[in-house]
The first five atom37 places (N, CA, C, CB, O) and aatype in JSON, in Angstrom:
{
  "aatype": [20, 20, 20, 20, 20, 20, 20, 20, 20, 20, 20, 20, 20, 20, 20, 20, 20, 20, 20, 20, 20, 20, 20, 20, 20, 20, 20, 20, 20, 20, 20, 20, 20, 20, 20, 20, 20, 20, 20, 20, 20, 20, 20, 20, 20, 20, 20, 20, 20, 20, 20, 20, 20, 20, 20, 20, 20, 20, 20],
  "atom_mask": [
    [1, 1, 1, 1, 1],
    [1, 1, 1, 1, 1],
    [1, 1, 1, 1, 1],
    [1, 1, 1, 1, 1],
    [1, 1, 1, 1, 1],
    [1, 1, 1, 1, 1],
    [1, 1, 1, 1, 1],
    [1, 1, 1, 1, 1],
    [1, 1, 1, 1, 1],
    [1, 1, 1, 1, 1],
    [1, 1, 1, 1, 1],
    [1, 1, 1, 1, 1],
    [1, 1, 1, 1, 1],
    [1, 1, 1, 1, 1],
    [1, 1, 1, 1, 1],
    [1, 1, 1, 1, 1],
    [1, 1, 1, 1, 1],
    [1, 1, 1, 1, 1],
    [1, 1, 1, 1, 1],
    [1, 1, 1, 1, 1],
    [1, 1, 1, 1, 1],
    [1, 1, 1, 1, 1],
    [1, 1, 1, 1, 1],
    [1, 1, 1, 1, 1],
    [1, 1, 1, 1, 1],
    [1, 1, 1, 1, 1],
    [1, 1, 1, 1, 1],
    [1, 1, 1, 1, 1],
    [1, 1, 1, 1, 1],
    [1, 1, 1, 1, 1],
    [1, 1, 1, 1, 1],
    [1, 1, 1, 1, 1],
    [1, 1, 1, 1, 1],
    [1, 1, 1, 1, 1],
    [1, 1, 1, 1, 1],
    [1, 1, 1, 1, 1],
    [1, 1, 1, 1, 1],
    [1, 1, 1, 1, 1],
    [1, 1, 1, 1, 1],
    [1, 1, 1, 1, 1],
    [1, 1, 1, 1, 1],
    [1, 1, 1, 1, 1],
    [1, 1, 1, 1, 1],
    [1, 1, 1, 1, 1],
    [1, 1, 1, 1, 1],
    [1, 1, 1, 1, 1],
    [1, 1, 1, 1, 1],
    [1, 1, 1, 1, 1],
    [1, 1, 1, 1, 1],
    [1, 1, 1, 1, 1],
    [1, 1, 1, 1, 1],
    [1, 1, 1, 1, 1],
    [1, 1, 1, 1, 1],
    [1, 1, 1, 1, 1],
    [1, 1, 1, 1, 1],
    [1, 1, 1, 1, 1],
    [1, 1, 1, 1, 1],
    [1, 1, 1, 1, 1],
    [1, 1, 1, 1, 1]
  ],
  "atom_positions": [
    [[-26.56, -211.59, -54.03], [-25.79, -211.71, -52.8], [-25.56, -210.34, -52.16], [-24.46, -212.39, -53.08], [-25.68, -210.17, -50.95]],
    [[-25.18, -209.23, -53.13], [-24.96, -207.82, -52.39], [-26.67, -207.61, -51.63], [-24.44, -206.28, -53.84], [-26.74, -207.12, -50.5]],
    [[-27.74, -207.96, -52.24], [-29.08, -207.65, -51.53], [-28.91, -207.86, -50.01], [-30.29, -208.6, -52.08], [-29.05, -207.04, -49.11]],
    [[-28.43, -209.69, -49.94], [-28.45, -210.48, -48.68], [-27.56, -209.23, -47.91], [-27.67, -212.25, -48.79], [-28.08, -208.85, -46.86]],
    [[-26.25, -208.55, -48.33], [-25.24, -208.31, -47.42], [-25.79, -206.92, -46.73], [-23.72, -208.22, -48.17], [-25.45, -206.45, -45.65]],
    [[-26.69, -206.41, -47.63], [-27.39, -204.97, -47.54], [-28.17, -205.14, -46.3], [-28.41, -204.53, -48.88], [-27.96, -204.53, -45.25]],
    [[-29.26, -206.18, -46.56], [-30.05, -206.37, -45.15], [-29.37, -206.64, -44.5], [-31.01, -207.2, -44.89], [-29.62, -205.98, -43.49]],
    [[-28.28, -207.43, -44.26], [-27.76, -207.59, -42.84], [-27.09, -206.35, -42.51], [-26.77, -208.82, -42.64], [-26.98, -206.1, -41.31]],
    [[-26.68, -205.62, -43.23], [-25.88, -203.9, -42.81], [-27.05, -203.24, -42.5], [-24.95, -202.85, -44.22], [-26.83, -202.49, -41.55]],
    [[-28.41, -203.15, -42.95], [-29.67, -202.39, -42.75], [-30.0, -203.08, -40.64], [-31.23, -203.1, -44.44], [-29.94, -202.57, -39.53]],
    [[-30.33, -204.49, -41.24], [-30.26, -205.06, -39.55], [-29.21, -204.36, -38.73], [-29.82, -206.78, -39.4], [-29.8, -203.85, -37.78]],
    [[-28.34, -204.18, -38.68], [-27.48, -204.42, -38.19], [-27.52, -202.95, -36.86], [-26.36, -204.67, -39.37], [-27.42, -202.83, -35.64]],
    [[-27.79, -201.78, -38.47], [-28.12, -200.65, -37.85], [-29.37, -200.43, -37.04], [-28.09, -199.82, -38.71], [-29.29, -199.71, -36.05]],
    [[-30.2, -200.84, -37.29], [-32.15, -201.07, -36.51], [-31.27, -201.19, -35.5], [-33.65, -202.69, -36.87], [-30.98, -200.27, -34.74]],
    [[-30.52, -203.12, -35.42], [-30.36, -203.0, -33.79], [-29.66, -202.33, -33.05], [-30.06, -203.88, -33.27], [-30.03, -202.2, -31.88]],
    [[-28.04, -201.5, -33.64], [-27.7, -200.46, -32.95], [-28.53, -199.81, -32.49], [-27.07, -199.8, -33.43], [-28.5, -199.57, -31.29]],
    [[-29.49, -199.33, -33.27], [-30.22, -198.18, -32.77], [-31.37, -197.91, -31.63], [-30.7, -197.83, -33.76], [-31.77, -196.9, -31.05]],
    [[-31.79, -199.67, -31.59], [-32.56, -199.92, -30.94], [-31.89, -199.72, -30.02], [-33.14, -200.82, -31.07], [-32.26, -198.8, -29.29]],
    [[-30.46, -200.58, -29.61], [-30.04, -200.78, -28.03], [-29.7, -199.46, -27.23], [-28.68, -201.73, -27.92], [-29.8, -199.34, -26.01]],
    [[-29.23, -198.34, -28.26], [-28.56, -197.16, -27.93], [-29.94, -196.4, -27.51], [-27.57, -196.48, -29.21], [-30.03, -195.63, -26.56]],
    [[-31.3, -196.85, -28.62], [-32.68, -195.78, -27.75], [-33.3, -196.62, -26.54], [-34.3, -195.38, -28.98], [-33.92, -195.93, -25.73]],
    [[-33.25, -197.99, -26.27], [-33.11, -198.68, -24.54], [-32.06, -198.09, -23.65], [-32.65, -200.39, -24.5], [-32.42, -197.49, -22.63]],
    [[-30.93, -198.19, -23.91], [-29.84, -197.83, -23.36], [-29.88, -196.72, -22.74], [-28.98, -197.82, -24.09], [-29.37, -196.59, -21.63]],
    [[-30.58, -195.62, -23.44], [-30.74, -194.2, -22.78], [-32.11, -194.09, -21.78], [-30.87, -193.0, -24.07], [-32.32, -193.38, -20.79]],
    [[-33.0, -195.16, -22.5], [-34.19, -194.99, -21.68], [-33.92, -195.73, -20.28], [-35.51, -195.59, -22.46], [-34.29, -195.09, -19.29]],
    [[-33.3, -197.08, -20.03], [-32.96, -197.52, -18.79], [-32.47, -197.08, -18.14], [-32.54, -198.23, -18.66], [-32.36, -197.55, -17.0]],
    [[-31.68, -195.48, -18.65], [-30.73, -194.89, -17.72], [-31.34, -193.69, -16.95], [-29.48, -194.44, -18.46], [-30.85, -193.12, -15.97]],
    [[-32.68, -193.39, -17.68], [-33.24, -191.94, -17.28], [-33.81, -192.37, -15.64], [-34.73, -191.28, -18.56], [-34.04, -193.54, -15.31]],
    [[-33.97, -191.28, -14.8], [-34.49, -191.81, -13.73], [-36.28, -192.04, -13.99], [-34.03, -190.8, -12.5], [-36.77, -191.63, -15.04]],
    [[-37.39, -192.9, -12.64], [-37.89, -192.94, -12.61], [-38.92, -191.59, -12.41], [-37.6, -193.73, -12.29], [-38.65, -190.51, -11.88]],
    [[-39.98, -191.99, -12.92], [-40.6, -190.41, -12.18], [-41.14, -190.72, -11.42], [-41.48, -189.39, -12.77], [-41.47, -191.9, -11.28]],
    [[-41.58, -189.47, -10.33], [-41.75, -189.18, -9.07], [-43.19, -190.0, -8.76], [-41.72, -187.55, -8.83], [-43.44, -190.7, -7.79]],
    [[-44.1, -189.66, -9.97], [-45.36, -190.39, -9.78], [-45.5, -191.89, -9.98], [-46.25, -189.83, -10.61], [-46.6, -192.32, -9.67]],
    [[-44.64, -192.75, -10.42], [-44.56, -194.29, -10.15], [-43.73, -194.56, -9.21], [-44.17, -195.1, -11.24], [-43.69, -195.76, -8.91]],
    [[-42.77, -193.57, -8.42], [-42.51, -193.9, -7.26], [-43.81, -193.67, -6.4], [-41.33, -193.21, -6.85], [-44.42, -194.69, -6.08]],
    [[-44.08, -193.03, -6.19], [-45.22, -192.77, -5.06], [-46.44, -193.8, -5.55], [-45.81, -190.94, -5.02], [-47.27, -194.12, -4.7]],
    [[-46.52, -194.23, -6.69], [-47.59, -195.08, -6.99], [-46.95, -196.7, -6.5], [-48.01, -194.89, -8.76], [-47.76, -197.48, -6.01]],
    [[-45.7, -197.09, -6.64], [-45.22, -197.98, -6.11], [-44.94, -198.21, -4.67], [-44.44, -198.05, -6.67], [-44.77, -199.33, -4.19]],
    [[-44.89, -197.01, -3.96], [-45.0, -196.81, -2.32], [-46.39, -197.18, -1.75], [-44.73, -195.19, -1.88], [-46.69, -197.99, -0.88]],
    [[-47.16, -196.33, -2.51], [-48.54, -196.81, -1.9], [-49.29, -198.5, -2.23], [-49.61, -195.65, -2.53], [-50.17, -198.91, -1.47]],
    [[-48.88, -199.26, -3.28], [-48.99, -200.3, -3.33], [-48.33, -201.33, -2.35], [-48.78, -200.39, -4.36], [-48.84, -202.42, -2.1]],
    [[-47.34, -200.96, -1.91], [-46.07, -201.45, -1.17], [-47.18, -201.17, 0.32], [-44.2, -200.28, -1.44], [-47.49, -202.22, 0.89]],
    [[-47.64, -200.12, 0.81], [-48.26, -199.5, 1.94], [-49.5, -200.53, 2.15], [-48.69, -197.87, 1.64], [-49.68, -201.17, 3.19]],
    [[-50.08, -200.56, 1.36], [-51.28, -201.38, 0.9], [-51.45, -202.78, 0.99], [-51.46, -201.19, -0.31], [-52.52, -203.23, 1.38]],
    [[-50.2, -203.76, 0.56], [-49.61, -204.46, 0.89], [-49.56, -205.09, 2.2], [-48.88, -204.06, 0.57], [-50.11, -206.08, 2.69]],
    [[-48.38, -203.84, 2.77], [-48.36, -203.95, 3.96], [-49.64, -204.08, 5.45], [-47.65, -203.03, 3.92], [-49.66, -204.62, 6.55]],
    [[-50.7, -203.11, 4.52], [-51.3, -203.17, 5.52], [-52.68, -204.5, 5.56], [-51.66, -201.71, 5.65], [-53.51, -204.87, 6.39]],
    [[-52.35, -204.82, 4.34], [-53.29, -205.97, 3.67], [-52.75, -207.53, 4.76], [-52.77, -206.16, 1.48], [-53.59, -208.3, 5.22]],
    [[-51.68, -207.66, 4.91], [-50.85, -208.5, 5.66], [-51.32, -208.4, 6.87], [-49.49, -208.24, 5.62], [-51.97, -209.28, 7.44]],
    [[-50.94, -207.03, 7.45], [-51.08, -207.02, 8.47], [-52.4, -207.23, 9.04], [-50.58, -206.16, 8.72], [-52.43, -207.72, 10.17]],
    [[-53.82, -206.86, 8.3], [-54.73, -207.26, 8.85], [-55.32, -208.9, 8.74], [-55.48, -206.36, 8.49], [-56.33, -209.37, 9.26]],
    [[-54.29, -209.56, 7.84], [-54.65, -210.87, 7.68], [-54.02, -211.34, 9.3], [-53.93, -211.64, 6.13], [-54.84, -211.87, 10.05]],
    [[-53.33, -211.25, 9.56], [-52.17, -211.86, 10.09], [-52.74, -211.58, 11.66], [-50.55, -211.12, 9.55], [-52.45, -212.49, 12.43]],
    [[-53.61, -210.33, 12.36], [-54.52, -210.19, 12.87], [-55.79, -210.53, 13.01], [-54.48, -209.62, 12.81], [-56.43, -210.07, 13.96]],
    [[-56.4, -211.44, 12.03], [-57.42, -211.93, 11.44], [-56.9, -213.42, 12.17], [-57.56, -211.67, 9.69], [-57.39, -213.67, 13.27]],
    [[-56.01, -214.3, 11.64], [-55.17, -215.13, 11.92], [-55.2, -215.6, 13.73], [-53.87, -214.45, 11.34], [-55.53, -216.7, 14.19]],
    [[-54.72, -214.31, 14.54], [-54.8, -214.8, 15.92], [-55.83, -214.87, 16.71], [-54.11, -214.25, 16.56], [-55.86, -215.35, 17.85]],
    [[-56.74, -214.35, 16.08], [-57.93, -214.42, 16.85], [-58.61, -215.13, 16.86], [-58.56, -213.78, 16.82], [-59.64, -214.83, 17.47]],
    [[-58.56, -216.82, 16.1], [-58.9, -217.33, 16.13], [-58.73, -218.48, 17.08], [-58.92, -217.19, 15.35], [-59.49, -219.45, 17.03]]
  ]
}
């Protein structure tokens, strides 16, 4: 029974530890290069639309 109580004190700590090394990582900011990689997809997007949507009236 002390085995059983051990793993759950061993668990217990993993998941502290886990949430506290997420916890810090969700908090760091993004970097500069997946912003700009997410802008230009967003741009791309945009302009993907827009030539449908021009495509669209000319018919």
């Amino acid at each position: 029974m002390a085995k059983k109580s051990r793993m759950s004190h061993m668990d217990e700590q993993v998941i502290e530890n886990l949430k506290r090394l997420y916890s810090e990582t969700a908090q760091e900011p993004v970097p500069e290069r997946f912003t700009r990689l997410l802008q230009q997809l967003r741009d791309q997007e945009t302009s993907e639309n827009g030539a449908k949507a021009e495509g669209e009236g000319e018919q």
